[in-house]
N, C-alpha and C positions, 0 to 999 in steps of 0.2 A: 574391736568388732562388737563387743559385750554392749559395749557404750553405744552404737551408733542404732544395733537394732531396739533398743532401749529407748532410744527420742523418737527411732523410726516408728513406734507402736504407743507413742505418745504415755510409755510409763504403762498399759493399760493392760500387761500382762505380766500372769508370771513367769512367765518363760523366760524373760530379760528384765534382772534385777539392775535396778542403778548402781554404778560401780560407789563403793563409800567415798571416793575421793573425789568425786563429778558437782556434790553441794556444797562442797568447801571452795571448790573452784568457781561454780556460779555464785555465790553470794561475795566471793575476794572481787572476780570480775564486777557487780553492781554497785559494793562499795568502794572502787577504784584504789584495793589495797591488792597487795602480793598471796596469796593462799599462804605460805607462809607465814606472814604477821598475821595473818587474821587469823592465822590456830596458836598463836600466843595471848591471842583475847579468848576474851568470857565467850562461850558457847550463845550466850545472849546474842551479841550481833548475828552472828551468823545466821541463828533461827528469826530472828528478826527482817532481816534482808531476803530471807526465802518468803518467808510471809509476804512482803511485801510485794516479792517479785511475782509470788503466783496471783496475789490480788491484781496488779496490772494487769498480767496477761488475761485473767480470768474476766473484767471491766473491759478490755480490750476488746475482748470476744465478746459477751454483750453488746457493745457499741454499732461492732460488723456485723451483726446478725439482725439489729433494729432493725436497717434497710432492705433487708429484706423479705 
């Protein structure tokens, strides 16, 4: 439930912290590895692949918002 009110408030409070284990999951899901293998790597991909992931979404929403 933690989780879900958490995406549902887009992160933008404090009332619903991100659970520790939800960026480990989204950056295994972008680099199409197991969450597992990817907490036997360097801390490096992982911060890397969030990065990357909020720059998309973040260029995304740019994009959407030109046209209008």
């Amino acid at each position: 439930m933690q989780l879900r009110r958490y995406l549902a408030t887009n992160g933008l409070t404090d009332t619903w912290k991100c659970p520790d284990w939800y960026p480990v999951v989204q950056a295994a899901k972008y680099l199409g590895v197991a969450p597992w293998e990817l907490m036997q790597q360097s801390i490096y991909w992982r911060d890397k692949a969030l990065i990357a992931m909020t720059a998309e979404y973040q260029a995304q929403e740019i994009i959407n918002n030109q046209g209008k």
